[in-house]
C-alpha positions in Angstrom: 9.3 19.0 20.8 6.5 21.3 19.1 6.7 24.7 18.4 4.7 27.6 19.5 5.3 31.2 19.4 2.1 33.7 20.1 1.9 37.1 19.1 -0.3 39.5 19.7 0.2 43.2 17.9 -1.0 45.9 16.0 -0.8 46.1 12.8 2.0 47.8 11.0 4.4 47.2 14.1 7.1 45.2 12.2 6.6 48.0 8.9 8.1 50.9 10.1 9.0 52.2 6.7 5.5 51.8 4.6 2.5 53.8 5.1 -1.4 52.8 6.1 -2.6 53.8 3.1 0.2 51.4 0.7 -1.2 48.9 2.5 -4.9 49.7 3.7 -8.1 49.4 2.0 -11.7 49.6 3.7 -13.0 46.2 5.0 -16.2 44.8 3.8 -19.1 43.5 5.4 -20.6 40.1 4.2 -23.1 41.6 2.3 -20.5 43.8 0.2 -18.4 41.2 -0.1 -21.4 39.5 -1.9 -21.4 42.1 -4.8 -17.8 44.0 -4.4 -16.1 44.3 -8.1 -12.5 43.8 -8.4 -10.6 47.1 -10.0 -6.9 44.7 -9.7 -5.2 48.1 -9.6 -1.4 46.1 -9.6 -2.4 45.4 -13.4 -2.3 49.1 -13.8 1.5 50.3 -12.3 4.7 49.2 -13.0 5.9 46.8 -10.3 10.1 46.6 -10.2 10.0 43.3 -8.7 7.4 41.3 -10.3 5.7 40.8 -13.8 2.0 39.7 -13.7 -0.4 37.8 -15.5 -3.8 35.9 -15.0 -5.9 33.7 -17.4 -9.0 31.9 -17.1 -8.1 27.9 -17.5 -10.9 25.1 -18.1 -9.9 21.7 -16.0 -10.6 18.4 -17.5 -13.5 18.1 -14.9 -15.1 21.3 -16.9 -14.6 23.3 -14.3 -13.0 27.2 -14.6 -11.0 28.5 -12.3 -8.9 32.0 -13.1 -5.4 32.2 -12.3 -3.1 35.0 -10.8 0.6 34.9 -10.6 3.5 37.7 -9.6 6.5 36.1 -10.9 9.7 37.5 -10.0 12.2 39.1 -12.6 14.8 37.5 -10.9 15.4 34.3 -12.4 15.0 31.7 -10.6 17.3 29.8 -7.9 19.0 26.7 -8.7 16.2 25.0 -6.9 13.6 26.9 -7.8 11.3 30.0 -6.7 9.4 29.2 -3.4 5.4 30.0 -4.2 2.8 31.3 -2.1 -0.6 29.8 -3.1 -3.8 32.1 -2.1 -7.6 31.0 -2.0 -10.1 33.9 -3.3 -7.3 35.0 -5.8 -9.4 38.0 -6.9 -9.4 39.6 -4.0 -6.1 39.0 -3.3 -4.9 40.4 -6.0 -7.1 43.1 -6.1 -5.4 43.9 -2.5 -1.9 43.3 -3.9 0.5 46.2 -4.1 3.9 47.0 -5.2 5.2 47.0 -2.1 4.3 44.6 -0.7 5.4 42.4 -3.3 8.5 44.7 -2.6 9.4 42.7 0.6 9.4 39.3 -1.5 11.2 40.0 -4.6 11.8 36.3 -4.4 8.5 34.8 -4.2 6.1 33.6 -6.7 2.8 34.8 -5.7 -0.1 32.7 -7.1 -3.9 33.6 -6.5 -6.5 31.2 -7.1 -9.7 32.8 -7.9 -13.2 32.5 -10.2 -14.0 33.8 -13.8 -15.9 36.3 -12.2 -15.3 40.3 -12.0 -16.2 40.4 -8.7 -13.8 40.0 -5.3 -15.4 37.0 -4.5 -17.4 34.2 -6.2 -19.9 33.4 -3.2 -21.4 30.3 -4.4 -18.4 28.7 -5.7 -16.3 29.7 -2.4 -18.8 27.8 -0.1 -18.8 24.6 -2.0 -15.1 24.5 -2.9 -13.6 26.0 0.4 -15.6 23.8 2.3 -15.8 20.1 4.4 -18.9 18.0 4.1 -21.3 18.3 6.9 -23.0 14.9 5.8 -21.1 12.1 3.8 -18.0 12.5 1.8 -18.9 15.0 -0.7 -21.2 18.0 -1.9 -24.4 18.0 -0.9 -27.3 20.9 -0.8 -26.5 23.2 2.5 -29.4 22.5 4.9 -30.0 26.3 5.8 -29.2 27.4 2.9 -31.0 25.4 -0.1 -30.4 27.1 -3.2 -25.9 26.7 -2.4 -24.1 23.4 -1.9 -21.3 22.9 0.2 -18.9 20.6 0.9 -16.8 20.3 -1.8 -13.7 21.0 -0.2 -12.3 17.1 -1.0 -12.4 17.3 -4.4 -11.3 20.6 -4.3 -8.4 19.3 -2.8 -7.9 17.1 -5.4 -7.8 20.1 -7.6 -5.8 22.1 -6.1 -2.8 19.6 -5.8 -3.3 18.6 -9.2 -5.0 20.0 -12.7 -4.8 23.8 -10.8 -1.2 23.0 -9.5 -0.2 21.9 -13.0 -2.0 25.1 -14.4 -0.1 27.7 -12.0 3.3 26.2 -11.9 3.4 24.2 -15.4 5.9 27.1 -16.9 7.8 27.7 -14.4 10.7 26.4 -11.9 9.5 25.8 -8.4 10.7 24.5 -5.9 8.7 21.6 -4.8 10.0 21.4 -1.1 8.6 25.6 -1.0 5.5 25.4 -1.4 2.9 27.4 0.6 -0.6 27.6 0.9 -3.0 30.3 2.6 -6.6 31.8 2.4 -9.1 33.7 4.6 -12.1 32.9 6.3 -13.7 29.7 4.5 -10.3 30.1 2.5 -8.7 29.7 5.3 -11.3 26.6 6.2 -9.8 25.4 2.9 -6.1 26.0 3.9 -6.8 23.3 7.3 -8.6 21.0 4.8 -5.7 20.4 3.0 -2.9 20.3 6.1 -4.9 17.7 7.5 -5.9 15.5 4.6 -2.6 15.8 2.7 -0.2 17.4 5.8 2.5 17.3 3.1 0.9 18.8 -0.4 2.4 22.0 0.6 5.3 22.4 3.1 3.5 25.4 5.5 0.1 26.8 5.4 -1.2 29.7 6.5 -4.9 30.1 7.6 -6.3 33.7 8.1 -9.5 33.9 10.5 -10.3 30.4 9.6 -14.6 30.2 9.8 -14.3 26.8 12.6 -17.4 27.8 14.1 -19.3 27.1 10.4 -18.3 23.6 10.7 -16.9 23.0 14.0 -17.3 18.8 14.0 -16.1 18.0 10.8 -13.2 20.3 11.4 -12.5 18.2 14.3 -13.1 15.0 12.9 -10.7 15.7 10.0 -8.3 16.7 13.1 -8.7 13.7 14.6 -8.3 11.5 11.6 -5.1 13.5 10.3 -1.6 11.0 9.7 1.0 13.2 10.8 4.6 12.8 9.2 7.1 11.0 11.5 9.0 13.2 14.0 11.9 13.1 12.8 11.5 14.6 9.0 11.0 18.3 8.2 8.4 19.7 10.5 5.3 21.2 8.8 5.3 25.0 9.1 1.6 26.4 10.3 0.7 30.7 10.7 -2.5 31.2 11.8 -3.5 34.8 12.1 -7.0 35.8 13.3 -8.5 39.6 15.0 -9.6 40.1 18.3 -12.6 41.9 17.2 -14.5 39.7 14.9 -17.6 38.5 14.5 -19.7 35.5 13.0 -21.8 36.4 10.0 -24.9 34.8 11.7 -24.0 36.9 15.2 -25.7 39.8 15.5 -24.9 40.6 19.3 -22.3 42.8 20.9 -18.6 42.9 19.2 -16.4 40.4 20.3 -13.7 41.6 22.8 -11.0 38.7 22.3 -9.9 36.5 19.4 -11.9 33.0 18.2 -12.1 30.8 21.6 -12.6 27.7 18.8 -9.6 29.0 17.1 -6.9 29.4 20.1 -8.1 26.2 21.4 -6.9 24.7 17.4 -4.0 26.7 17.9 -3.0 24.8 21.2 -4.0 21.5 20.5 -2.1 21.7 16.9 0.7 23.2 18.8 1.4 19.6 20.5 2.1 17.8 17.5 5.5 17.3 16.8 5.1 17.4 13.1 4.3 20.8 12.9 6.2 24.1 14.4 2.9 26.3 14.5 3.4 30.5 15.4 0.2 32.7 15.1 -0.8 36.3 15.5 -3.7 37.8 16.9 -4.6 41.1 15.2 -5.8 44.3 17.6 -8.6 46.1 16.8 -8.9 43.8 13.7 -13.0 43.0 12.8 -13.2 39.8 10.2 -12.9 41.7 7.0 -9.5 43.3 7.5 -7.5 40.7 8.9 -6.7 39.0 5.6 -4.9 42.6 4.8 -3.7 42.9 8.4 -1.8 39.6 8.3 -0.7 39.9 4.1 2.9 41.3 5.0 3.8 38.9 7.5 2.8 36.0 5.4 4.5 37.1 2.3 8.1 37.3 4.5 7.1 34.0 6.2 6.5 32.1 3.3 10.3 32.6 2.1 
């Protein structure tokens, strides 16, 4: 049979012992987000559990793609260190603390973000994190000519492979650990890849996942996903979205629930028996600070 657990909480519930501010910083509003700079203030303390690095790597396909990682001091297990893979890695590391890599001394941490010193790179986001809306690959966005979108295939292809290679090349992993998440068209990205490739990472985790941008493809790639038998090792899925957010093309009233297109996911996806799916809606949580809001539950779910 499936699994299903729902949750719905506050934030901070489960973290008795840590205080808003080691793990709070102001949301942003789409158009902050557009220009925001990253300060990546864990580059600047000493973190007990973790050493860091990033680089800036060139794929054989020309493309650049910049690379955060928190590896653990600890050496690694016999099979190797599970690994958390995050979309938008600037801004999750620039979000990153010590403590919170503090509750996974154990876990590599590995962003995947854009040679760019801003949070986010807005034009390579949309086509990469992204499913077609006509054919099978990028094409220009109708309402928005000057962006393309709909590269999230061959992002895919990426991300399991030249990018994968990149992160992980150095280091022992365990292959059967391997978890992927992202926010908002990252986490768009994050349902790409469980339903093309259900088994290129062993659990995903989608954060406020932007449906409603691309509702029938999403569903189409649903409906076209080859689920892993039964009986193997059941696909772990988090979904975590706010009860107070809103579209970035909805300038009405604030919502007073969570995503009615993402609860309905959450209930279909919860009948498949390849997959044991839990998810969290956030209180009081508008779009921009649920990424932050669900970060400490993820990071302990993901070992």
């Amino acid at each position: 049979m499936p699994s299903f657990t729902l949750r719905r909480r506050q934030l901070l519930t489960a973290l008795p012992f840590m205080t808003m501010p080691s793990l709070m910083k102001p949301s942003l509003t789409y158009a902050q987000m557009r220009v925001a700079e990253t300060t990546l203030d864990i580059f600047k303390v000493d973190v007990a559990t973790h050493r860091l690095d990033d680089r800036v790597v060139t794929l054989a396909n020309g493309r650049k793609f910049r690379i955060f990682r928190a590896i653990p001091k600890k050496a690694a297990p016999a099979t190797g260190y599970p690994t958390l893979t995050l979309l938008d890695g600037n801004a999750v590391f620039d979000d990153l603390t010590a403590e919170l890599l503090a509750l996974v001394p154990d876990l590599v941490v590995i962003g995947l973000g854009y040679d760019t010193p801003r949070k986010f790179a807005m034009v390579e986001r949309t086509l990469d994190y992204t499913p077609p809306k006509q054919g099978n690959g990028p094409h220009v966005d109708p309402a928005r000519p000057e962006r393309k979108i709909g590269g999230g295939f061959e992002f895919l292809t990426m991300l399991t492979g030249d990018l994968r290679s990149a992160a992980e090349g150095d280091l022992k992993v365990d292959p059967s650990r391997r978890v992927l998440g992202g926010h908002s068209f990252g986490g768009l990205m994050t349902l790409i890849a469980l339903f093309r490739q259900p088994r290129a990472f062993s659990a995903y985790a989608p954060v406020s996942p932007s449906i409603w941008w691309a509702q029938e493809p999403m569903r189409r790639l649903e409906r076209q996903a080859v689920w892993p038998k039964a009986d193997a090792d059941r696909i772990r899925l988090f979904i975590a979205l706010g009860d107070k957010e809103q579209r970035s093309n909805d300038k009405g009233p604030a919502p007073t629930g969570p995503a009615p297109e993402t609860m309905d996911l959450i209930a279909r996806l919860s009948k498949i028996p390849a997959l044991s799916v839990s998810s969290d809606v956030l209180e009081g949580h508008v779009h921009g600070a649920t990424f932050l809001g669900a970060l400490p539950q993820i990071l302990r779910w993901a070992v």
